[in-house]
N, C-alpha and C positions, 0 to 999 in steps of 0.2 A: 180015374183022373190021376194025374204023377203029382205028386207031393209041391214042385216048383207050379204048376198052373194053380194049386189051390191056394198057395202063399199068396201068387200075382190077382187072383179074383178077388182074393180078401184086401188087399192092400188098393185095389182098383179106388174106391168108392175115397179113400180117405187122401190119396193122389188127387185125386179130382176137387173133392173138396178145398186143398190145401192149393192147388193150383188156381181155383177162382177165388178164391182169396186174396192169394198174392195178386193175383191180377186187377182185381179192386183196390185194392190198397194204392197201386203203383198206378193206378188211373184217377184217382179221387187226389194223394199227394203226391207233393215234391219237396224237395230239399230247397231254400232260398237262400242263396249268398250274399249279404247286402260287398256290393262293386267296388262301394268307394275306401281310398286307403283310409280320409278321416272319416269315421262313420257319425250318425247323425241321429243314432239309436245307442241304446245301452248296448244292445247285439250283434251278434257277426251271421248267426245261422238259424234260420226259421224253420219250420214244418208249412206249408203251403195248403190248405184246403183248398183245390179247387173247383170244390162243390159248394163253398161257401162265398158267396159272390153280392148278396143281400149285403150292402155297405153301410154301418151305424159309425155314427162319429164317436171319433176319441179312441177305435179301434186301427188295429196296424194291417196292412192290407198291401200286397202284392199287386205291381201294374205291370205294363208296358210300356216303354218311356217311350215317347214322341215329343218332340220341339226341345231335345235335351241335349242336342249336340253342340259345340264338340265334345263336352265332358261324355255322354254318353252315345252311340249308335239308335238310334230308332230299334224299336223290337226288344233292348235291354229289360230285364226283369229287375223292378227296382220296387225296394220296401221301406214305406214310412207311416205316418198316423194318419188319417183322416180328419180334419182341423173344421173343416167345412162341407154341408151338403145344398143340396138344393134349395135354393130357399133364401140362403143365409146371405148376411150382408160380410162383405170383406172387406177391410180396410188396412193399406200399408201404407206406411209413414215413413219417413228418412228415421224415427227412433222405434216405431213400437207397427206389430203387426197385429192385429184384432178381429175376430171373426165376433160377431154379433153382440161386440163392444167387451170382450172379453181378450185380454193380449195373451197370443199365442207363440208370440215370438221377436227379437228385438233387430231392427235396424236392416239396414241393405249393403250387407259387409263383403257381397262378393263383387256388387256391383261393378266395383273399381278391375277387377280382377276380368270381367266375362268384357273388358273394355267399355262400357254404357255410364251415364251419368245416372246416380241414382233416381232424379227424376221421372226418367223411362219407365219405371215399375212403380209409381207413387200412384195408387187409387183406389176408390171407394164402388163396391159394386154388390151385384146381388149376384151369388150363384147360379148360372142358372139348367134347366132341369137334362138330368142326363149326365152333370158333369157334377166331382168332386176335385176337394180342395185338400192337396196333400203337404203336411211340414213334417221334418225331423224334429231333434229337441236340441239339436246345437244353433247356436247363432250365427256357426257360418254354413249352416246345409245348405244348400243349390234344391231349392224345394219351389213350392208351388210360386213363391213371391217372386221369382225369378222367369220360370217359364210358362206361368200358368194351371189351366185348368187338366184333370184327367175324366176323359170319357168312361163312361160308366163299360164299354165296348172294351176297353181296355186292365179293366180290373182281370186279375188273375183268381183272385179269392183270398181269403182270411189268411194271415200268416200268424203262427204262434212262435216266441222264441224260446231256440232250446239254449243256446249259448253263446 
């Protein structure tokens, strides 16, 4: 056997290896860009599990935007907290946002902006199952108090931030 076939047989096994590897990796994560210019997180760029999909509150979680337009397109990849789960009661108020009497966030300050009278988004409700309830941590995020609820069909998975 010539000296080059026995390098390539030796070298096979750990090509292989390294190759289903990468391939794991780039199928399990992604890179997440939060869209917006003012962002609504400490962060700009996430690590995306998307094997991690089990959704606990108070963690940051990758979706799919639906009913977010025109700031966003449908299908958009957007990252923020999970404020609410199934279950839980929601309450928005013209000052304070509260999920199960705990304030999660203040006022309806884009209202004026998306053209609606802040009334349109004023209520009190239960979660309900299959859907979560997602906010930023600024006061003027475009988050759940605006367009609603996110289907659980829509979660992308865990996002961790790198920076």
């Amino acid at each position: 056997m010539n000296k080059h076939l026995k390098l390539i047989l030796k070298a096979l096994p750990l090509s292989v290896a390294m190759a289903g590897a990468a391939l794991y990796v780039t199928s399990r994560y992604e890179i997440g860009i939060d869209p917006q210019k003012n962002t609504c997180l400490n962060w700009r760029v996430f690590v995306v599990d998307r094997y991690d999909t089990k959704v606990d509150r108070d963690k940051i979680y990758a979706f799919r935007s639906t009913q977010m337009e025109p700031f966003f397109p449908n299908g958009t990849k957007i990252i923020k907290y999970v404020r609410g789960i199934p279950g839980d009661r929601v309450t928005v108020g013209k000052e304070v946002i509260s999920v199960n009497g705990t304030s999660r966030g203040e006022g309806l300050l884009l209202a004026a902006r998306l053209g609606k009278s802040e009334n349109r988004y004023i209520r009190d409700e239960i979660i309900p199952d299959n859907m979560f309830w997602f906010m930023g941590t600024s006061h003027d995020s475009f988050d759940s108090r605006y367009w609603g609820y996110v289907s659980s069909s829509d979660v992308v998975g865990r996002a961790y931030p790198i920076w």
